[in-house]
C-alpha positions as CSV (number, residue, x, y, z in Angstrom):
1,X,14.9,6.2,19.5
2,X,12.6,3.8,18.1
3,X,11.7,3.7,14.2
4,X,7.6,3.7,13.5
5,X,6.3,3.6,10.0
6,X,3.0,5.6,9.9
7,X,2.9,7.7,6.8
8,X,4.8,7.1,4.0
9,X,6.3,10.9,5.0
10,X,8.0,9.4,8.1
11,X,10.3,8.1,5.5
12,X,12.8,10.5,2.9
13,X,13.8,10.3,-0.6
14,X,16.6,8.5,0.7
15,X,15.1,6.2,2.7
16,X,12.6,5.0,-0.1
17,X,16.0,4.0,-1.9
18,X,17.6,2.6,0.6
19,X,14.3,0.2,1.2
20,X,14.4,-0.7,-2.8
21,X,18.0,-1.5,-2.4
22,X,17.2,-3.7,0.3
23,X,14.5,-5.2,-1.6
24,X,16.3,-6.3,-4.3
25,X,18.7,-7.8,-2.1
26,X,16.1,-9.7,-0.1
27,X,14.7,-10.9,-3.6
28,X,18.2,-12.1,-4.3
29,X,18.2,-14.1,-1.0
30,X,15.2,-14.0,0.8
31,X,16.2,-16.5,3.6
32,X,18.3,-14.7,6.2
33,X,18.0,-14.9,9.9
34,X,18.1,-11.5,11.1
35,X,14.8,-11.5,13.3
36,X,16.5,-14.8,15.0
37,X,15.4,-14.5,19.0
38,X,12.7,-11.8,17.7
39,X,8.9,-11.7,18.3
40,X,6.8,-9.8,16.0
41,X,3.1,-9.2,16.9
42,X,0.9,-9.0,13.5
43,X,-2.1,-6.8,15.3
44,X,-5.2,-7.5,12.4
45,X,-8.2,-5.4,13.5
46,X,-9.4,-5.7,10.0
47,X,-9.3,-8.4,7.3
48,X,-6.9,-8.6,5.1
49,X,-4.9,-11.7,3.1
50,X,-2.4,-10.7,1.4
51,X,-0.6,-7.7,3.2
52,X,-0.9,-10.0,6.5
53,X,0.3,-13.4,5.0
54,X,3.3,-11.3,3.5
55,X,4.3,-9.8,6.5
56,X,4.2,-12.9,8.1
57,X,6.2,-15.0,4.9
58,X,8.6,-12.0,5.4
59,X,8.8,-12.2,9.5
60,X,9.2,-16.6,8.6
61,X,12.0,-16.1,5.9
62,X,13.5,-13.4,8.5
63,X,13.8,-16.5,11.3
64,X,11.4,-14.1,13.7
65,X,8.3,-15.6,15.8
66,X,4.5,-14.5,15.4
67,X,2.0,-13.6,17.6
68,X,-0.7,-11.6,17.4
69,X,-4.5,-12.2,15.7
70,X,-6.1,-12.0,12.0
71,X,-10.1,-11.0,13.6
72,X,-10.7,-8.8,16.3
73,X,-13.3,-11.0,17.2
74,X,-10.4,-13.3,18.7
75,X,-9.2,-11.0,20.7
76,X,-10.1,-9.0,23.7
77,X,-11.6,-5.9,21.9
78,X,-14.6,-8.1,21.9
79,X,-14.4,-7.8,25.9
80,X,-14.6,-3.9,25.7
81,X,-10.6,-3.7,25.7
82,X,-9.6,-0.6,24.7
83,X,-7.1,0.0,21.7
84,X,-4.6,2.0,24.4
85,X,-4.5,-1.1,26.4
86,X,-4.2,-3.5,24.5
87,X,-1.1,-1.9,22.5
88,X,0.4,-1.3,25.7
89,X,-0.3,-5.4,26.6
90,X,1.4,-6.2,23.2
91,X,4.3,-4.1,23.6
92,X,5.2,-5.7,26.5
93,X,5.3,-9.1,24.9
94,X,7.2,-7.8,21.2
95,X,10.2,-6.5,19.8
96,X,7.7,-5.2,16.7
97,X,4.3,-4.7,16.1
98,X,2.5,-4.5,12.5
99,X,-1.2,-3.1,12.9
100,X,-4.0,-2.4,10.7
101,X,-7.1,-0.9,11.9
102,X,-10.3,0.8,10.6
103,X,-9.7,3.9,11.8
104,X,-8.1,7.0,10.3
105,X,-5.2,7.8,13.3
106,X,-5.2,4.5,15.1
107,X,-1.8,3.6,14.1
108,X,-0.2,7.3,15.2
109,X,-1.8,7.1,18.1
110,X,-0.5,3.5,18.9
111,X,2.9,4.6,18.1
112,X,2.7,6.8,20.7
113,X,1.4,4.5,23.4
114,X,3.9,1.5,22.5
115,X,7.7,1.2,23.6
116,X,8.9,-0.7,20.5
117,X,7.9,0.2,17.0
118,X,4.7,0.2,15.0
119,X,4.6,-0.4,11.1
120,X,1.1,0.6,9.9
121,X,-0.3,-2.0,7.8
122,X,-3.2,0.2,6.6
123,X,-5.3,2.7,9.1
124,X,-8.6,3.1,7.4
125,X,-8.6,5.6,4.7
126,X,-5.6,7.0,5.6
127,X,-2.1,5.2,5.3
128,X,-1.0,2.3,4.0
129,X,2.6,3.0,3.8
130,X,4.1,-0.6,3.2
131,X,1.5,-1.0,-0.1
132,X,3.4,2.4,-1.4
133,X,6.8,1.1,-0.8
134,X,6.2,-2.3,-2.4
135,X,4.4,-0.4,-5.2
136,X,7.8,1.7,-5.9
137,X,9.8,-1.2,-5.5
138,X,7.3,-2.7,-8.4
139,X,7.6,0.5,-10.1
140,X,11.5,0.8,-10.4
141,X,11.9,-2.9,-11.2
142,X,9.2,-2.2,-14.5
143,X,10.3,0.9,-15.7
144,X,14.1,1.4,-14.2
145,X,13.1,4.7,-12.7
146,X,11.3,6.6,-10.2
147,X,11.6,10.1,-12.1
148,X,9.2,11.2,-15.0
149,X,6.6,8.9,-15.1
150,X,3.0,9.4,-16.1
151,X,0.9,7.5,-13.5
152,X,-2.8,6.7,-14.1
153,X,-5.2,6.5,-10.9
154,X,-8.0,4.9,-11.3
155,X,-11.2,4.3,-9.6
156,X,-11.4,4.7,-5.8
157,X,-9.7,7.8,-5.4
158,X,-11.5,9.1,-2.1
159,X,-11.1,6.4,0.3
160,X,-8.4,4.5,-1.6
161,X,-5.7,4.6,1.1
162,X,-3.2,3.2,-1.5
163,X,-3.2,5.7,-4.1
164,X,-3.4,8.3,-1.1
165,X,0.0,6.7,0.1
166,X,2.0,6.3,-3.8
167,X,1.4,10.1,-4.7
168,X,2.5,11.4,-2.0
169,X,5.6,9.2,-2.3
170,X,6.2,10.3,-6.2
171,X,5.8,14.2,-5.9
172,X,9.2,13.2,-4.1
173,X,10.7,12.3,-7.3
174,X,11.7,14.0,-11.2
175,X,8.5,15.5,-13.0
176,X,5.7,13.1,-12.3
177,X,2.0,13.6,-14.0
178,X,-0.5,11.8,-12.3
179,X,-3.6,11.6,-14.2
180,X,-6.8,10.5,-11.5
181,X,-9.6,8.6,-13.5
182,X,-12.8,8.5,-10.8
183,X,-16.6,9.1,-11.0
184,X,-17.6,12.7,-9.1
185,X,-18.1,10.6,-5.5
186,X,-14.7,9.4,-5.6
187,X,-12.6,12.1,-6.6
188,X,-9.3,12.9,-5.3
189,X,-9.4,14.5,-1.8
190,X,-8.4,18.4,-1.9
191,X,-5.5,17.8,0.4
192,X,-3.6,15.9,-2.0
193,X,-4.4,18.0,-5.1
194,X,-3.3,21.0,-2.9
195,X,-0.1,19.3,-2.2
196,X,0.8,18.7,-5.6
197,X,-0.1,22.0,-6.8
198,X,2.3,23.4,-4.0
199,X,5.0,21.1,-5.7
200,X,4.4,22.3,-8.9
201,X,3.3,19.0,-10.2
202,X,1.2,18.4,-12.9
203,X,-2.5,16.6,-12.9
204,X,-5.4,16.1,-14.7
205,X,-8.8,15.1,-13.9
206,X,-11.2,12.4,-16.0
207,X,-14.2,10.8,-15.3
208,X,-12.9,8.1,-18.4
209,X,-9.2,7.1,-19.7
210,X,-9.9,4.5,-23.0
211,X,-8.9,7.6,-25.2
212,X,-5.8,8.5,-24.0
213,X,-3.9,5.5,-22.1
214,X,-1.8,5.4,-24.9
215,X,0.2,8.1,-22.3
216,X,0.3,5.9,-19.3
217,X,3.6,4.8,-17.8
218,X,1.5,3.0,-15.0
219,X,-1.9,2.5,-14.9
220,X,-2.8,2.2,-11.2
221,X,-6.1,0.2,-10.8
222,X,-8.4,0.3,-7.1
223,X,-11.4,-1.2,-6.0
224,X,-14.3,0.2,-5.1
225,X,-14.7,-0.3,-1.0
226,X,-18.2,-1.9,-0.4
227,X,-16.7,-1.1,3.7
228,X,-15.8,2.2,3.2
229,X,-19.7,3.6,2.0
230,X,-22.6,3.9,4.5
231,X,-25.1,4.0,1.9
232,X,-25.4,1.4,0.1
233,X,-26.8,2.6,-2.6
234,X,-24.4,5.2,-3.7
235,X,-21.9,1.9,-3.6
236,X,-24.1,0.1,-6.3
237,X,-23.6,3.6,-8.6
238,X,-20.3,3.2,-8.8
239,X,-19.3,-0.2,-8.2
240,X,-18.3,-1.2,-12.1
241,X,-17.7,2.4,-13.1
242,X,-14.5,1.1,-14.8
243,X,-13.3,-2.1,-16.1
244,X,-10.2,-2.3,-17.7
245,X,-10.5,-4.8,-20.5
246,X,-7.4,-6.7,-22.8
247,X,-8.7,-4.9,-25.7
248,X,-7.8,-1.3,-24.1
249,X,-4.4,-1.8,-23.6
250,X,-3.8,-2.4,-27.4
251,X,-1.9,1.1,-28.5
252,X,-0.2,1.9,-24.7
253,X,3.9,1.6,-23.9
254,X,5.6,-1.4,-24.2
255,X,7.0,-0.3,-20.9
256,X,3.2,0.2,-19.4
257,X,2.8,-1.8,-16.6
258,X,-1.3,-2.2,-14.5
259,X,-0.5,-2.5,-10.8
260,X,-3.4,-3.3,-8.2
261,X,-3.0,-3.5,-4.6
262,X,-6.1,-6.3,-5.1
263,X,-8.2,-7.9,-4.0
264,X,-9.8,-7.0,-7.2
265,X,-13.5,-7.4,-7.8
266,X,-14.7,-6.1,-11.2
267,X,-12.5,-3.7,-12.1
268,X,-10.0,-5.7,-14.1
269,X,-11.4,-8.3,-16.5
270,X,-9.5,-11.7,-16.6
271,X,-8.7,-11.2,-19.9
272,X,-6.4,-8.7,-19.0
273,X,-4.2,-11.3,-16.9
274,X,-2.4,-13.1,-19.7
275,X,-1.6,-9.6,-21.3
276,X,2.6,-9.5,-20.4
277,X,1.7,-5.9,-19.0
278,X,-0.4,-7.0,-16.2
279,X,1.8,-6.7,-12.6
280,X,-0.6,-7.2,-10.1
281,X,0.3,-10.8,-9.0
282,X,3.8,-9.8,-9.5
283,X,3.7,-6.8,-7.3
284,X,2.0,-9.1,-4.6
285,X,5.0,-11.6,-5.0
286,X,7.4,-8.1,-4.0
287,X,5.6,-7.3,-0.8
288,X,7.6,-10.1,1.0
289,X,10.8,-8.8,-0.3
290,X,9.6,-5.3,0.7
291,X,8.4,-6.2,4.2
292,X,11.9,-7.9,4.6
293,X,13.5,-4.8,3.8
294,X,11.1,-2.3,5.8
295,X,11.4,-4.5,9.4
296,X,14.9,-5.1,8.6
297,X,15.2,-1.1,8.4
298,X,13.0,-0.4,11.1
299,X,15.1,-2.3,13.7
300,X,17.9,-1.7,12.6
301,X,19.5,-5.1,11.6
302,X,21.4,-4.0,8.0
């Protein structure tokens, strides 16, 4: 039975363990040739730099071969193709196949069209698992823990797929709070509050943070999606909403860490990247070590 990573729910508690475990291992020795005689198709319906070139590093270090394309526009989509066919082309010529895609859904429904697995590299809105699991693996290397952590979400809360993806990951784990920072048109979607409030998990609501950050174990930064409004007008409201500045993070934890899945625009001054508790180019470095450890688990080669 083949392995597809969809949601960050197909995996369990254990299995986001077992992929930090692997992780760290892979950061030990990145350069092992498990993926030798393999062919991994990197499926790129929408741009993207870092999540694809880190698959790819990982799918290089790993010994594996590429195909695939970084712009629809290269392919046959621009020919009409439809996404059912041309999964069901790919799948013929991989052992894996990586996809991200604008819409929310796309990459369940190519799971269930393709005869080797699919790793969702970010379906619209929805998903983007393998940003969650190098987030924890970022997380438990800062702090030494998964289990009670405050965690500060900031920004893009409604169509940030990445903060979407992490919480529902941490209500897995020991008493989190998750505190979500975001104007009134980017709130939080009901589905995940619900969730937590089913968990009995605690979190709180603010349109601004400055005050009390002091509390944050991670402060989680996003970017406002130009892509992701129709109007652009309502983008230009909220755009700079937040900038987190150097001179804010002077009373926080020694232990506070700022992750970003970047690219950032605005929302993170440059002042703040000489401050020792700035992650985010760190965190980028651990998505090869991640994406090591996630194909490595997804066909079954440790």
């Amino acid at each position: 039975m083949k392995k597809d990573l969809i949601s960050i729910m197909d995996y369990s508690k254990e299995e986001y363990l077992r992929i930090m475990e692997l992780a760290a291992e892979f950061e030990q020795n990145p350069n092992q040739r498990l993926l030798e005689g393999k062919v991994v198709a990197t499926l790129f319906f929408e741009p993207s730099t870092r999540t694809r070139l880190s698959f790819e590093t990982a799918i290089n270090r790993l010994g594996g071969r590429i195909i695939g394309f970084s712009d629809s526009n290269s392919s046959s989509v621009t020919k009409g193709e439809t996404l059912h066919d041309t999964i069901r082309m790919v799948s013929n010529y991989a052992d894996l196949i990586v996809m991200r895609h604008p819409l929310e859904g796309s990459a369940r429904y190519a799971a269930e069209i393709s005869s080797v697995p699919i790793i969702n590299a970010g379906d619209g809105a929805n998903q983007h698992p393998t940003q969650t699991l190098l987030d924890m693996y970022s997380i438990i290397k800062t702090q030494k823990t998964l289990d009670n952590l405050n965690i500060f979400m900031v920004g893009d809360l409604k169509y940030g797929r990445t903060v979407h993806s992490l919480l529902m990951a941490m209500s897995q784990f020991e008493n989190p709070i998750f505190n979500f920072i975001a104007p009134d048109e980017l709130q939080m979607p009901d589905e995940y509050k619900i969730h937590l409030r089913e968990q009995g998990i605690r979190y709180f609501e603010h349109r601004e943070f400055t005050d009390f950050i002091s509390e944050a174990d991670i402060v989680y930064m996003t970017r406002v999606q130009k892509e992701r409004f129709s109007d652009p007008i309502e983008y230009e409201q909220v755009k700079n909403v937040y900038i987190l500045r150097n001179s804010m993070l002077k009373n926080t934890k020694p232990n506070m860490r700022i992750l970003h899945p970047l690219p950032r625009v605005n929302e993170i001054h440059p002042d703040v990247d000489k401050n020792e508790k700035a992650y985010y180019f760190e965190q980028a470095r651990n998505g090869i070590f991640t994406r090591e450890a996630i194909i490595a688990h997804t066909l079954n080669l440790i």
